[in-house]
LONURO-677721 format. One record per atom (N, C-alpha, C): atom name; residue number from 1; x, y, z. Coordinates in nm, 3 decimals. Example, Ala and Ser with C-alpha at 12.3 -4.5 7.8 and 13.67 -1.06 7.14 Angstrom:
[node "N",1,[1.319,-0.569,0.780]] [node "CA",1,[1.230,-0.450,0.780]] [node "C",1,[1.320,-0.330,0.780]] [node "N",2,[1.285,-0.225,0.708]] [node "CA",2,[1.367,-0.106,0.714]] [node "C",2,[1.290,0.003,0.787]] 
//
This chain:
[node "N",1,[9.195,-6.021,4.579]] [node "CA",1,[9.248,-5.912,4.500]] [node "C",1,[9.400,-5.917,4.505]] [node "N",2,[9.484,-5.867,4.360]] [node "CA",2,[9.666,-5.890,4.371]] [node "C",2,[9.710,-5.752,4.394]] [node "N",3,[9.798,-5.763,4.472]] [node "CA",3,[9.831,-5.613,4.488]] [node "C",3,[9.938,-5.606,4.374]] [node "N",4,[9.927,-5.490,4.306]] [node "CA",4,[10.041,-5.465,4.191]] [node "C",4,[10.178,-5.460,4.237]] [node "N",5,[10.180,-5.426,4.389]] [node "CA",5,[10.331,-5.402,4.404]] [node "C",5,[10.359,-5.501,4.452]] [node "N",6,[10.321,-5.639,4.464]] [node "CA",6,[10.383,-5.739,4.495]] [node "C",6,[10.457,-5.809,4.372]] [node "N",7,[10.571,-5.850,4.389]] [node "CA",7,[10.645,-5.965,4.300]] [node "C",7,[10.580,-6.098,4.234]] [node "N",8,[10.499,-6.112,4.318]] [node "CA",8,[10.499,-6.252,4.278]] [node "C",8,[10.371,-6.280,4.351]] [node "N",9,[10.276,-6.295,4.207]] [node "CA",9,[10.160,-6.320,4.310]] [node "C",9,[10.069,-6.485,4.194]] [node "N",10,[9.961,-6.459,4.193]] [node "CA",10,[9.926,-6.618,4.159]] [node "C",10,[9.904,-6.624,4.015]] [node "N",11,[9.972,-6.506,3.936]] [node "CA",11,[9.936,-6.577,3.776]] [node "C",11,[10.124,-6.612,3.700]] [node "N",12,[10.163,-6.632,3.811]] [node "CA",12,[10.337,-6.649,3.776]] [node "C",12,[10.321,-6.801,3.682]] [node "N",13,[10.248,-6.891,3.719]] [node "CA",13,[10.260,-7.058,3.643]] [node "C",13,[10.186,-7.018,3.560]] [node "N",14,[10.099,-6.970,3.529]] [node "CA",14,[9.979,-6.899,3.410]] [node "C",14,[10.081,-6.804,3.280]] [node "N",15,[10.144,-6.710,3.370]] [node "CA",15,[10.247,-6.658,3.268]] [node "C",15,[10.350,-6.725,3.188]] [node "N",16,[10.406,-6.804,3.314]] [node "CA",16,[10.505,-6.909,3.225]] [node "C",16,[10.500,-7.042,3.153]] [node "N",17,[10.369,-7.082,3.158]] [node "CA",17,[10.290,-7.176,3.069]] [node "C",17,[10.297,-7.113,2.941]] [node "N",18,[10.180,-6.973,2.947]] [node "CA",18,[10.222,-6.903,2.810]] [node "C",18,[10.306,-6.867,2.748]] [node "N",19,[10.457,-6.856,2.816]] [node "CA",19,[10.554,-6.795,2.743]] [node "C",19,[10.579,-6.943,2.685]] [node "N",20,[10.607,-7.019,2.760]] [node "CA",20,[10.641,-7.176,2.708]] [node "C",20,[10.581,-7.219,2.544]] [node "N",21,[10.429,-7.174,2.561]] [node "CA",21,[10.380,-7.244,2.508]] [node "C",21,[10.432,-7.132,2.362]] [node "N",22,[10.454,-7.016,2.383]] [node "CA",22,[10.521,-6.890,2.230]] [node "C",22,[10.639,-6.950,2.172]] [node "N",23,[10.704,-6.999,2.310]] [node "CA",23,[10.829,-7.029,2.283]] [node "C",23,[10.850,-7.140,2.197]] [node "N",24,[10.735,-7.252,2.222]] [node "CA",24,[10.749,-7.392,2.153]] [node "C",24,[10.675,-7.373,1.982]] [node "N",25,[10.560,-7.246,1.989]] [node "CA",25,[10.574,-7.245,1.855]] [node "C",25,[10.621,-7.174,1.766]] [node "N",26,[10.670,-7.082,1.817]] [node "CA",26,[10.775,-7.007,1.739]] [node "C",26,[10.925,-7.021,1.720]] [node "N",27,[10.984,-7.127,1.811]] [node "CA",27,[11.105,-7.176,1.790]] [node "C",27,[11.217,-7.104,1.850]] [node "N",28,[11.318,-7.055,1.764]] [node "CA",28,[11.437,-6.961,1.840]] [node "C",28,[11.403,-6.838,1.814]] [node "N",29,[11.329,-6.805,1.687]] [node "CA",29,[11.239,-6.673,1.678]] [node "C",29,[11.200,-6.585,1.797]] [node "N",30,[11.175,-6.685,1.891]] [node "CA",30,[11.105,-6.637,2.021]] [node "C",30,[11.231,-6.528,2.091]] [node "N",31,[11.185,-6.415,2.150]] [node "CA",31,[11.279,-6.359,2.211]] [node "C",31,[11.348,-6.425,2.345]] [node "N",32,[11.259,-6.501,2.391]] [node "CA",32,[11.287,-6.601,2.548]] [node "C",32,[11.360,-6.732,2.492]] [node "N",33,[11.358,-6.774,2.383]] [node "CA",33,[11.433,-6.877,2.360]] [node "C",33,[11.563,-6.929,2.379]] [node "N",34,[11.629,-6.784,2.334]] [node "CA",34,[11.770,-6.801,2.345]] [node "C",34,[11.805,-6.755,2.496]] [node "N",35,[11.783,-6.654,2.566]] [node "CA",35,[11.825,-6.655,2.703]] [node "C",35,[11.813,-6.779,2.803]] [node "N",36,[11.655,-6.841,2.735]] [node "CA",36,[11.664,-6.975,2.860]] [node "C",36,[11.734,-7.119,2.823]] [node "N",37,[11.737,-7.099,2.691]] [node "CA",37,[11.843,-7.195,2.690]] [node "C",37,[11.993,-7.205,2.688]] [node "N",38,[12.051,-7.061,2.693]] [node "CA",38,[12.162,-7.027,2.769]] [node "C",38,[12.140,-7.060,2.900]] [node "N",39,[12.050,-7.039,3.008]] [node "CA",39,[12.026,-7.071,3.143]] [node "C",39,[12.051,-7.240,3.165]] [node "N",40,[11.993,-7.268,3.036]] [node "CA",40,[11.964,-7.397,3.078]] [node "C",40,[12.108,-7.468,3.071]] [node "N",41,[12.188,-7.492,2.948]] [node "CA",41,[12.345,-7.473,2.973]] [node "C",41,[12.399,-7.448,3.078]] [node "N",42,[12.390,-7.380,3.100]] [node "CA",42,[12.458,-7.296,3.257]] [node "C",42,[12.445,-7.382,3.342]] [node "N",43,[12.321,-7.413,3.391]] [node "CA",43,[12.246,-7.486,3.481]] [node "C",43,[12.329,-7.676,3.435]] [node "N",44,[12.326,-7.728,3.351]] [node "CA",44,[12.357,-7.866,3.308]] [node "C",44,[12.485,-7.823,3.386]] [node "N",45,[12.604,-7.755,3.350]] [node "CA",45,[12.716,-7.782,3.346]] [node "C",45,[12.758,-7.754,3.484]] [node "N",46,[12.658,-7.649,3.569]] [node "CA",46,[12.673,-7.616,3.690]] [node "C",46,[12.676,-7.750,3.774]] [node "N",47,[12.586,-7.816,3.691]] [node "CA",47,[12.507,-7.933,3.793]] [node "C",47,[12.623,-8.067,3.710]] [node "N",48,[12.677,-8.052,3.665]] [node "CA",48,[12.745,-8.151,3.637]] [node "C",48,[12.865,-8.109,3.710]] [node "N",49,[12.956,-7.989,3.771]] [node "CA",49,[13.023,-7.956,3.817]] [node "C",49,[13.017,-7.983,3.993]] [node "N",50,[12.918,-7.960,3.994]] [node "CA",50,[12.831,-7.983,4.212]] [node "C",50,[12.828,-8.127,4.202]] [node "N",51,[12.867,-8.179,4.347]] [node "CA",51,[12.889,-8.300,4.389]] [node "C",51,[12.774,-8.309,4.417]] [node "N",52,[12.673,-8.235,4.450]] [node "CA",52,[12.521,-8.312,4.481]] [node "C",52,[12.391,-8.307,4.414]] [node "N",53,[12.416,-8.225,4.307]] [node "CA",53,[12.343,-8.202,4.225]] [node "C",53,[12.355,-8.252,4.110]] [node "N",54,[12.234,-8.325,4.010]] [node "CA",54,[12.287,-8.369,3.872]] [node "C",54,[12.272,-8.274,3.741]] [node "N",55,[12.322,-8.316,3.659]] [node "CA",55,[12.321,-8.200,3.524]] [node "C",55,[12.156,-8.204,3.489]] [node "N",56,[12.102,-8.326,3.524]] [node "CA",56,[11.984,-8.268,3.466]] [node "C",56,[11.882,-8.153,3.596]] [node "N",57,[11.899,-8.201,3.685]] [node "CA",57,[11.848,-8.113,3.791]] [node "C",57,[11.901,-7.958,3.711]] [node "N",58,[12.025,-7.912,3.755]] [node "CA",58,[12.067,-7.838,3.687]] [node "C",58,[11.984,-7.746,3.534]] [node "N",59,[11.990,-7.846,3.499]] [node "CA",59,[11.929,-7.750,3.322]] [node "C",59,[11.846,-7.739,3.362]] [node "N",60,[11.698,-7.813,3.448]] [node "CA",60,[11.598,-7.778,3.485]] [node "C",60,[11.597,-7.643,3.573]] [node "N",61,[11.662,-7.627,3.659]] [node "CA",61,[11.659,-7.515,3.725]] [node "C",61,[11.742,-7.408,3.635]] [node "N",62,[11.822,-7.368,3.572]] [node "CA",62,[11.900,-7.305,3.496]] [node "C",62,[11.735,-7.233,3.363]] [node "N",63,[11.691,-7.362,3.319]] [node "CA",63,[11.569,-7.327,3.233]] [node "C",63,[11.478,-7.249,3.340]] [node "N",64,[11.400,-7.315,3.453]] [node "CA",64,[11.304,-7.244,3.502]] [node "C",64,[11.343,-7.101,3.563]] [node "N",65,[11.504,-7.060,3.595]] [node "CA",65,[11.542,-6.961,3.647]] [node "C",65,[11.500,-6.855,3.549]] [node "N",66,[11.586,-6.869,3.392]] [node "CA",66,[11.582,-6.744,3.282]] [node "C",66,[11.461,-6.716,3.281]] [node "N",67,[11.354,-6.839,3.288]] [node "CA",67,[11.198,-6.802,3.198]] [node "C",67,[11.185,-6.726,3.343]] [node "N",68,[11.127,-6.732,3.467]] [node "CA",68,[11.100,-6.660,3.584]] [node "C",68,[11.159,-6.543,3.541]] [node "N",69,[11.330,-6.486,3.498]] [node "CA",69,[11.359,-6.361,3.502]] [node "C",69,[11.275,-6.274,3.339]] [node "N",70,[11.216,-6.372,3.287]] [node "CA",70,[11.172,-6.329,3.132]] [node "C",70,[11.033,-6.276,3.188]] [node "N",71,[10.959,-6.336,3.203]] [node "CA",71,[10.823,-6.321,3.288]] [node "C",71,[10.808,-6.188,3.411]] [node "N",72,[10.934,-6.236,3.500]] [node "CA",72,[10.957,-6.106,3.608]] [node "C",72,[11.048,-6.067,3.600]] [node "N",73,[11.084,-5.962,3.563]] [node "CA",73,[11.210,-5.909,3.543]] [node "C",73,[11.290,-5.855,3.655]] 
//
């Protein structure tokens, strides 16, 4: 059983599959579109800026950060 007042419990990859999957057919239409790919920007240039991290690491985490705050707010 999930307790409601927990953050983060086991349908978090279930949720963000689905938003993914709104997002890919509806395009920029999507309300999550444009915030995570601002993240994801963020994230490239962050990671192109860090000596140990690469830009693509970066956009990846920059993308998976926004969609997590879209999903959980």
């Amino acid at each position: 059983m999930t307790d409601p007042e927990k953050p983060i419990d086991n349908r978090i990859l279930a949720d963000a599959v689905d938003e993914v999957k709104a997002m890919g057919k509806e395009g920029l239409a999507h309300p999550s579109s444009k915030p995570v790919l601002t993240g994801a920007a963020v994230g490239a240039v962050a990671g192109g800026l860090l000596p140990v991290v690469t830009w693509p690491v970066g956009l990846i985490a920059g993308a998976g950060y926004m969609i997590y705050k879209r999903i959980r707010p």
